[in-house]
C-alpha positions as CSV (number, residue, x, y, z in Angstrom):
1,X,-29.3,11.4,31.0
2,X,-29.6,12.4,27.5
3,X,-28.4,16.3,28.4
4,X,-25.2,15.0,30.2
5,X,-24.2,12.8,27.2
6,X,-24.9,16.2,24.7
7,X,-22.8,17.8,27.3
8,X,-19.6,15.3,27.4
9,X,-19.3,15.4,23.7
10,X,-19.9,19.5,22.9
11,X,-16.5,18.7,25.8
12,X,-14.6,16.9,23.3
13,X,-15.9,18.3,20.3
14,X,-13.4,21.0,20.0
15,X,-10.2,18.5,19.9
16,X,-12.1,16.9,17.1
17,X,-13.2,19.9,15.0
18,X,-9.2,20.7,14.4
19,X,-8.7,17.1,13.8
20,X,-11.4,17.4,10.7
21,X,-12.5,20.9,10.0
22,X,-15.5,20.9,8.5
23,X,-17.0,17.4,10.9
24,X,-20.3,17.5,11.5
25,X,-20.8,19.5,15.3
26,X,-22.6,18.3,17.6
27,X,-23.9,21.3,19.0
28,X,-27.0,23.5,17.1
29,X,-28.0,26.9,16.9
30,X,-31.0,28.3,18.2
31,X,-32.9,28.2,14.8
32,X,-31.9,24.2,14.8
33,X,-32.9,23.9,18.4
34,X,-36.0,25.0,18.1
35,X,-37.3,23.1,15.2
36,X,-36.1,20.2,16.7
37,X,-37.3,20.2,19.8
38,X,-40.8,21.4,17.9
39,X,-40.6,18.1,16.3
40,X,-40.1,16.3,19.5
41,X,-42.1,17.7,21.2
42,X,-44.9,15.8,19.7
43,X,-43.9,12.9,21.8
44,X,-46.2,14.6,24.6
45,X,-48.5,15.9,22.5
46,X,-49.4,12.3,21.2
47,X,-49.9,11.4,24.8
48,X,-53.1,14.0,25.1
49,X,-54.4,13.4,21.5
50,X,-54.9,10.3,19.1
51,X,-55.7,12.6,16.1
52,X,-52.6,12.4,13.9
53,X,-51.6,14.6,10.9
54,X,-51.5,13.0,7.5
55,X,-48.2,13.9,5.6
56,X,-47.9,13.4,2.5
57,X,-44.6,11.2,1.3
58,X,-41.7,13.5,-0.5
59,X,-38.7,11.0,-2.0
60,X,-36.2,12.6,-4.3
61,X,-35.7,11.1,-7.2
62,X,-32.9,9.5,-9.1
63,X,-33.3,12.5,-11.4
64,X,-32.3,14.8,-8.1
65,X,-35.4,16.9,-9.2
66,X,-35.8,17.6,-5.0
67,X,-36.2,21.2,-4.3
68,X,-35.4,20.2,-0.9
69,X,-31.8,18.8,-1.9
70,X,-31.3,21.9,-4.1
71,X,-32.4,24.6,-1.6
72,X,-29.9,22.2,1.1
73,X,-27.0,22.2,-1.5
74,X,-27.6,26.1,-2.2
75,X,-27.8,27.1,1.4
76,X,-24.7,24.9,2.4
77,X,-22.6,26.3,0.2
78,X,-23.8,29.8,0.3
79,X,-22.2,29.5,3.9
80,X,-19.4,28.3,2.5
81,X,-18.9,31.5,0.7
82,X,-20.6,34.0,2.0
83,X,-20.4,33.8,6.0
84,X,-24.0,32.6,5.5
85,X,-24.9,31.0,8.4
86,X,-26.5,27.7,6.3
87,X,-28.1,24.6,7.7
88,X,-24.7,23.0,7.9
89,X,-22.4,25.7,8.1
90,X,-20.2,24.1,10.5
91,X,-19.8,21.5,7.6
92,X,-18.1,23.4,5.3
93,X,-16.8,26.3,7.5
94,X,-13.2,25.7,8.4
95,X,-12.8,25.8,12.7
96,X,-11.7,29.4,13.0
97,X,-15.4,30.6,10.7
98,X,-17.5,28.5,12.8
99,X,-20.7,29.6,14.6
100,X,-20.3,30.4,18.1
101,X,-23.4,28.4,19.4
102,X,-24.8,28.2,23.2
103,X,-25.5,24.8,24.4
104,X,-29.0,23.4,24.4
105,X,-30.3,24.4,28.2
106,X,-30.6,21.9,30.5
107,X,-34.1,23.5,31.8
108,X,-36.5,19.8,31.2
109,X,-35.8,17.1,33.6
110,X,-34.5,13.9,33.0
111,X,-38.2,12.6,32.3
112,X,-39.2,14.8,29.5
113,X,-35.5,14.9,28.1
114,X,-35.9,11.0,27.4
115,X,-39.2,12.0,26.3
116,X,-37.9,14.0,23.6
117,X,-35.9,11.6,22.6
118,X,-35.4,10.2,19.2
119,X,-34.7,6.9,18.5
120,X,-33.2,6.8,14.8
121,X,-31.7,3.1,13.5
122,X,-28.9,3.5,10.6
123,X,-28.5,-0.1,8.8
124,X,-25.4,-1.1,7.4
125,X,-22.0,-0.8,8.7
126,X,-20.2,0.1,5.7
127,X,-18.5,3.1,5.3
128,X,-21.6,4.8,3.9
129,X,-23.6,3.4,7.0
130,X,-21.2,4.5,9.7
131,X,-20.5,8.0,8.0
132,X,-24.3,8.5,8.2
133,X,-24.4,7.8,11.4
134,X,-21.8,9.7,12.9
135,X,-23.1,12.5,11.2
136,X,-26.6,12.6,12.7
137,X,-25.1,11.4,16.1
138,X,-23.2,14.5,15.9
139,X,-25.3,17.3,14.0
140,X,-28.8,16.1,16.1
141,X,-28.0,15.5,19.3
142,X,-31.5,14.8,20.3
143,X,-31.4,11.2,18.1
144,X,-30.6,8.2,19.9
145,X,-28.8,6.4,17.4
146,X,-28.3,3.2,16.9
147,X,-26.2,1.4,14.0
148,X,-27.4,-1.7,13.5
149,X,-25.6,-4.5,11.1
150,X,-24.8,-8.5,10.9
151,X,-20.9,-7.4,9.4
152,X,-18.6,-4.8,10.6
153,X,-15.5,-4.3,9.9
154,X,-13.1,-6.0,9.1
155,X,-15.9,-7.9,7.2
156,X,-17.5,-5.4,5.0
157,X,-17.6,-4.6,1.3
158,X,-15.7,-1.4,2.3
159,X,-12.6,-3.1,4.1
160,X,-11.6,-4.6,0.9
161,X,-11.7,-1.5,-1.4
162,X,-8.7,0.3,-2.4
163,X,-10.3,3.8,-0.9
164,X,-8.3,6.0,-3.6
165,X,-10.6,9.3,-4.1
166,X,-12.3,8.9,-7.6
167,X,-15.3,9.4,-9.1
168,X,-17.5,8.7,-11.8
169,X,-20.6,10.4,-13.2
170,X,-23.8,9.0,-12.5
171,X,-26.5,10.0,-15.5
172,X,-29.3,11.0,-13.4
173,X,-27.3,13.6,-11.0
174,X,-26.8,16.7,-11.5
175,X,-23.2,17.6,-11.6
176,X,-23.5,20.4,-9.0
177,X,-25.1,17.7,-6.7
178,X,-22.3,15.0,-7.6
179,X,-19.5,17.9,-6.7
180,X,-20.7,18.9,-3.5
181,X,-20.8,15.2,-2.8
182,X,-17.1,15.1,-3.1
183,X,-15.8,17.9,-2.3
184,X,-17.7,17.5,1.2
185,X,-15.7,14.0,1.3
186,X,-12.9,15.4,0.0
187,X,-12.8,18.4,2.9
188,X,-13.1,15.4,5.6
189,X,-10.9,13.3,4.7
190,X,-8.1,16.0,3.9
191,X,-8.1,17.6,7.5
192,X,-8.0,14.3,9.0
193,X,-4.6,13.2,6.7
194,X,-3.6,16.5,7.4
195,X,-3.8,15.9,11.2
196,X,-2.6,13.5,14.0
197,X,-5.2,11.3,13.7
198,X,-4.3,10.2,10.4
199,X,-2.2,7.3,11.0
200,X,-4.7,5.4,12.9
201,X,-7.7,6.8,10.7
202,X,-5.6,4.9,7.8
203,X,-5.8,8.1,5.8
204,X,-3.3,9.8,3.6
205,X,-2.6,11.8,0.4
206,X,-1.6,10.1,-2.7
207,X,-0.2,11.7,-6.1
208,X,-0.6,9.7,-9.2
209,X,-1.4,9.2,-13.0
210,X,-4.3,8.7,-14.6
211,X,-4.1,7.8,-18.2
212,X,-5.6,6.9,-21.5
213,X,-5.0,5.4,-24.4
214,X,-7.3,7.2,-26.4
215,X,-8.4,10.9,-25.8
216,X,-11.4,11.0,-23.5
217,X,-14.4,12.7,-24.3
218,X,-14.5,14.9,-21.3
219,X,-11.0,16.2,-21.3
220,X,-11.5,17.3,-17.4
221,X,-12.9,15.4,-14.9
222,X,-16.3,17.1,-13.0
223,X,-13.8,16.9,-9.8
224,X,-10.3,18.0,-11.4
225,X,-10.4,21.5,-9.4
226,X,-11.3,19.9,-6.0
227,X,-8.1,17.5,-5.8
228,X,-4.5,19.0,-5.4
229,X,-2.5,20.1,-8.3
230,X,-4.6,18.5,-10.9
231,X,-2.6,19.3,-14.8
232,X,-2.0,17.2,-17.9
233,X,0.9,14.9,-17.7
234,X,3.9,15.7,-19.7
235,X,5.7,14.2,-22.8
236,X,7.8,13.0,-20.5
237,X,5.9,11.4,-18.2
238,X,3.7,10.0,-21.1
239,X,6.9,7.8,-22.6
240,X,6.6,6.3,-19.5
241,X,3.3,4.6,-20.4
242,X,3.8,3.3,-24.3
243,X,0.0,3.0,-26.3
244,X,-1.1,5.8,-23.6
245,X,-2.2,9.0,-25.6
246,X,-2.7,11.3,-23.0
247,X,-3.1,11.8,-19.2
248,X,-3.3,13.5,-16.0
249,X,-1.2,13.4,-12.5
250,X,-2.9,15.1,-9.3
251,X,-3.0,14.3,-5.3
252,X,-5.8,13.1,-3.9
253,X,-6.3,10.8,-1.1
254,X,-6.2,7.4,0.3
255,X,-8.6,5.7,2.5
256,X,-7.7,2.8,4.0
257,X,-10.9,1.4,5.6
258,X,-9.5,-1.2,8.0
259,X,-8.0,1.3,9.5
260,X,-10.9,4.1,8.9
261,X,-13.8,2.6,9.9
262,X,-12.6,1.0,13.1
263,X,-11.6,4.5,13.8
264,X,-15.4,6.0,12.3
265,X,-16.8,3.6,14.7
266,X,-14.8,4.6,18.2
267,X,-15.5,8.5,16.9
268,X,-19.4,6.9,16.9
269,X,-19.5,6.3,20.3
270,X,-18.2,8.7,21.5
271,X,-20.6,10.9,20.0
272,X,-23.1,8.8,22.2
273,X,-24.1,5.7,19.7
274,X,-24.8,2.9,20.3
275,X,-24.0,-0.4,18.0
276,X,-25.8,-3.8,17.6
277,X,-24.9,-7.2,15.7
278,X,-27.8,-8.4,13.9
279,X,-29.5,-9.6,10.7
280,X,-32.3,-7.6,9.9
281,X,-34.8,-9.1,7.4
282,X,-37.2,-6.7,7.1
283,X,-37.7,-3.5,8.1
284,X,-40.7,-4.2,9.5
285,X,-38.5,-5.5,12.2
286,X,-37.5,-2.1,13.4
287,X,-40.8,0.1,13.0
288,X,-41.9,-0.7,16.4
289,X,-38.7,-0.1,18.4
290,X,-37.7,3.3,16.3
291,X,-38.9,6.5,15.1
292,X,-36.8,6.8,12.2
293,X,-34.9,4.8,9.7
294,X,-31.7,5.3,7.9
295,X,-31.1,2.1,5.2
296,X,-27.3,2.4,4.7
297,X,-27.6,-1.6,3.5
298,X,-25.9,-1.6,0.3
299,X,-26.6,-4.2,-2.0
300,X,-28.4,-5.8,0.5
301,X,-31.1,-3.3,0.0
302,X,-31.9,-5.8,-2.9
303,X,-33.5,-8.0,-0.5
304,X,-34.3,-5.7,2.4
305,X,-36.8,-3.2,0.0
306,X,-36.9,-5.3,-3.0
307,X,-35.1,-3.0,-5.1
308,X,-34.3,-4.6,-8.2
309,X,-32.1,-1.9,-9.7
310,X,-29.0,-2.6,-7.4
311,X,-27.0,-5.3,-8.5
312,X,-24.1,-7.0,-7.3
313,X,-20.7,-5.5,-9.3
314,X,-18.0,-8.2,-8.4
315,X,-14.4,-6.8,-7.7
316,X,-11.5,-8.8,-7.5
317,X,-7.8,-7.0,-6.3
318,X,-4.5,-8.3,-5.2
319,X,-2.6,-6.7,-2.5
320,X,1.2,-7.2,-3.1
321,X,4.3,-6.1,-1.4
322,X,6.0,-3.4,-3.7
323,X,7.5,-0.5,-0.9
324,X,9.5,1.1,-3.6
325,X,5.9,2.4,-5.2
326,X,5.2,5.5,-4.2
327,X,2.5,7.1,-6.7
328,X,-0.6,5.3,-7.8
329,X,-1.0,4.6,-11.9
330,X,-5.0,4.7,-13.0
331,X,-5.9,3.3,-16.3
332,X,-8.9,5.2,-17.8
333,X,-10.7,2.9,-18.1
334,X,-11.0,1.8,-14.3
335,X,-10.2,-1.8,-15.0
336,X,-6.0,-1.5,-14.2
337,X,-4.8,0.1,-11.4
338,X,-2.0,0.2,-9.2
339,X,-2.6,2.4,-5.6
340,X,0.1,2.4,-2.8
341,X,-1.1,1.8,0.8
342,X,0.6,2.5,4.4
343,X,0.4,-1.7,4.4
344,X,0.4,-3.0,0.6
345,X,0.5,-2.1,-2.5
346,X,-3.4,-2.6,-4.1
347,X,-3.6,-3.9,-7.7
348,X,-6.7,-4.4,-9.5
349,X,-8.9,-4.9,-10.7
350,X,-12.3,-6.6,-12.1
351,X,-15.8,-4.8,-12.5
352,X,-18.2,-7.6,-13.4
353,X,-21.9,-6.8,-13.0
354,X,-24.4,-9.2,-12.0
355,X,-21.5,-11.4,-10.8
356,X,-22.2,-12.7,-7.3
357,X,-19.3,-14.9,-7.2
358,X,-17.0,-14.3,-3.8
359,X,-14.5,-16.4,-4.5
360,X,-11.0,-16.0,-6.1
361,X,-11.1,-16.7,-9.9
362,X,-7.1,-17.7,-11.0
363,X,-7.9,-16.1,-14.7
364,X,-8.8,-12.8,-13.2
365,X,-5.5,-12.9,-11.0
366,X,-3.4,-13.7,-13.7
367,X,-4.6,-10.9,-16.1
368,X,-4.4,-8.5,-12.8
369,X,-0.8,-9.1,-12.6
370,X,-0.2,-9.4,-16.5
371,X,-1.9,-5.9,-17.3
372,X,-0.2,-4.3,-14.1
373,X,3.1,-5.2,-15.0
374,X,3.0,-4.0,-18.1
375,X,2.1,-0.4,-16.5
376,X,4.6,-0.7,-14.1
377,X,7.3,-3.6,-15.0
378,X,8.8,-3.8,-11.4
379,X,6.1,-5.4,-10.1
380,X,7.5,-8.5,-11.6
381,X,9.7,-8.7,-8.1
382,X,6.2,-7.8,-6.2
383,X,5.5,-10.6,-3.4
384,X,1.8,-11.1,-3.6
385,X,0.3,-10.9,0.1
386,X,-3.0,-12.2,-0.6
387,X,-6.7,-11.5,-2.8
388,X,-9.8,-10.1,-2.0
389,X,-13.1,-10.5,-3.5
390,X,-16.2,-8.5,-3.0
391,X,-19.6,-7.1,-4.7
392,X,-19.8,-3.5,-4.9
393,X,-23.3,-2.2,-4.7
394,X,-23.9,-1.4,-8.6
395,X,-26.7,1.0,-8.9
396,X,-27.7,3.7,-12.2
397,X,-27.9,6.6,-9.2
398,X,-27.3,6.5,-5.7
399,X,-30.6,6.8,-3.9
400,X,-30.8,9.4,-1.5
401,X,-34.0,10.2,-0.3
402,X,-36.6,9.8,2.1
403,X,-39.7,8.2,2.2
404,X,-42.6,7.1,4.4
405,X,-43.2,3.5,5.1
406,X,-46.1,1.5,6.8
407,X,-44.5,-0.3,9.3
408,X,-45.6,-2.3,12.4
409,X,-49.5,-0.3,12.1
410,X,-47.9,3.1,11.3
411,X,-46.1,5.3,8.9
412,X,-42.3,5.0,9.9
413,X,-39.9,8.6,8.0
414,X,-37.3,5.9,6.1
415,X,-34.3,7.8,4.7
416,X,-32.3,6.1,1.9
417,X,-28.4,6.1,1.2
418,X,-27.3,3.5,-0.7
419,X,-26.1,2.6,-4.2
420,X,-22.5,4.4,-4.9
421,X,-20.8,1.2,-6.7
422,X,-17.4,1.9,-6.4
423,X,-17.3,5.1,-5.0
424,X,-18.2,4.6,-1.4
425,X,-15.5,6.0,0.0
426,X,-15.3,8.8,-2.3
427,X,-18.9,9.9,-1.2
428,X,-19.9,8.5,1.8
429,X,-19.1,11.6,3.7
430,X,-20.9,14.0,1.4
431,X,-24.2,11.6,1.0
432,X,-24.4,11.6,4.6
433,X,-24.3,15.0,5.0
434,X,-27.8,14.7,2.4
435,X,-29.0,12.3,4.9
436,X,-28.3,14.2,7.9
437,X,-30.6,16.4,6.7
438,X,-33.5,14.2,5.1
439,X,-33.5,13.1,8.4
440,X,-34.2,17.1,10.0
441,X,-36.7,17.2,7.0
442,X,-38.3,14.1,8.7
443,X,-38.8,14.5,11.8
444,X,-40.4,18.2,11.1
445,X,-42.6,16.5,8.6
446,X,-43.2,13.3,10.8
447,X,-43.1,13.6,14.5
448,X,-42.4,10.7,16.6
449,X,-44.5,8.7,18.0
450,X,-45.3,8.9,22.1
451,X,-43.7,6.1,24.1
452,X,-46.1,5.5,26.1
């Protein structure tokens, strides 16, 4: 019974919310209630009617020109702020702020509970994918999700990435947009390294260098006040680094996915989902067995939706055994890098676009380790444990948006989240919390259809 399961997890739910402070919650308020069960509701209403209401498609753009994103971002972090009571407050509120919110009544049998029902597929088990869909399992609690994949982990692009919190600047994103994006992640994973849960989880704070050998043009990063402790390095610390001009040492974090999303996926099911192994080849596969889609596929969205503008971006790293290495040493330009884990020591690394090679090439591991020892020379005693290859999904933007899609004989509400290159980890919490909401925009726009 749908209602029992909402129940069991609003149980747990406040064990978890110290864990991670600002997690999505599984409970809603009123406001929420209501225009969910609104949506819903159409599920009966189809039953007694066969006229439908034509809605008219509404994707953001890769120029984030959405008023819908902007009005979300504003009203999120207004409650951040203010005591607003936003969409997702319970996102960024820390525990003791939260909303007190009454569970949803238990006044519909078990009939027109299932009726309401919505069945929402997330595809892709990345960490991008399961993120998503731990977020909606948790913030909508009348979606039946389902994450649906032919990989998970250990054998997903994510497992293999070092899961050091970075960023870049996409062109076409606002910087406001990008920031909330991380500092969303950032909030997430901090209470959960901050916690008991973080040995398992895999996740943990990690101070570091990042340096250059020529002045940058930004002198700041977009994200330098949302880290910990974030200055310019001293003289000191630069003779460390000889032909290095200048450079920066912070905390951030450390997300070690094959630890992280094994641990994603058990918090998934407990929030009620449910996971399948399988390929899907189209998504006209899934139209007829779900309301709503969420394509968390990756680069494999090249094939899946024909998008041309993702493209592979090969990574090659070594993981070594170097205990004595406590802080992680970032070349600017992303191509060296050195990043202690609770296991291994990672050091990296390749960015090759278009490459859709997987296995090792013995030229890139040689100027790995040649370029990495000359940043840090101890690493000539380093044992190496093994290499990993795997293809980032290169894109200009991340997409994040929604869509409508004819699928199966109808129009099927598609959400998008896919695209971050090399910083998956560093925003899959934060573009989930988008698509947590693209989704609520969806299914008011779009009910679902009567399962009759």
């Amino acid at each position: 019974m749908k209602s029992s399961a909402a129940a069991k997890a609003s149980a747990v739910m406040p064990s978890r919310r110290r864990v991670e402070g600002w997690s999505c919650s599984p409970a809603v308020n009123m406001t929420e209630k209501k225009s969910l069960l609104a949506a819903s509701s159409a599920l009966c209403a189809l039953k007694r009617t066969s006229s439908t209401t034509s809605v008219t498609s509404h994707s953001c753009s890769s120029r984030r020109s959405s008023s819908n994103l902007r009005s979300t971002r504003c009203s999120c972090e207004r409650a951040a702020t203010s005591g607003e009571a936003g969409p997702f407050r319970d996102i960024y509120a820390p525990p003791h702020e939260q909303l007190s919110r009454e569970p949803l009544q238990e006044e519909e049998d078990e009939e027109e509970i299932q009726m309401k029902t919505v069945r929402v597929a997330v595809v892709g088990a990345g960490v991008v994918g399961v993120s998503t869909a731990v977020c909606i399992a948790e913030a909508l609690p009348l979606c039946s999700v389902t994450l649906i994949a032919d990989r998970f982990s250990p054998d997903t692009t994510s497992d293999g990435a070092a899961g050091i919190l970075f960023a870049a600047e996409f062109p076409d994103v606002p910087i406001a947009t990008q920031r909330r994006w991380f500092r969303s992640s950032f909030r997430h994973l901090l209470a959960i390294a901050q916690s008991e849960e973080a040995p398992e989880a895999g996740v943990t704070l990690s101070s570091g260098w990042q340096i250059f050998k020529e002045l940058p043009e930004t002198p700041k990063p977009f994200w330098w006040d949302l880290v910990i402790g974030f200055r310019a390095m001293t003289s000191g610390e630069l003779r460390r680094f000889p032909g290095h001009a200048c450079g920066q040492f912070f905390t951030t974090l450390k997300c070690e996915c094959r630890s992280y999303l094994p641990w994603l996926q058990r918090r998934f099911r407990g929030a009620g989902g449910r996971v399948e192994r399988r390929r899907v080849g189209s998504l006209q596969e899934l139209g007829g067995d779900f309301d709503l889609l969420v394509n968390c596929s990756g680069l494999g969205s090249r094939a899946l939706l024909g998008d041309m503008q993702v493209e592979p971006v090969r990574g090659q790293v070594l993981q070594v055994e170097a205990p004595w290495l406590q802080h992680f040493i970032r070349d600017g330009d992303g191509k060296t890098y050195i990043y202690p884990g609770v296991r291994s020591v990672t050091i990296g690394g390749t960015r090759q676009a278009g490459d859709w090679r997987l296995g090792e090439d013995q030229t890139d591991t040689e100027g790995i380790v040649e370029r990495c020892r000359r940043l840090e020379p101890s690493l000539s005693r380093a044992k190496v444990l093994g290499c990993w290859v795997g293809l980032r999904p290169g894109r200009r933007n991340p997409r994040v948006e929604k869509e409508l899609l004819q699928l199966g004989g109808r129009r099927v509400p598609v959400v998008h989240n896919y695209g971050h290159g090399g910083w998956g980890v560093t925003l899959a919490w934060g573009t989930a919390v988008d698509a947590v909401e693209l989704v609520r925009q969806s299914l008011q726009e779009t009910p679902p259809r009567s399962k009759l």
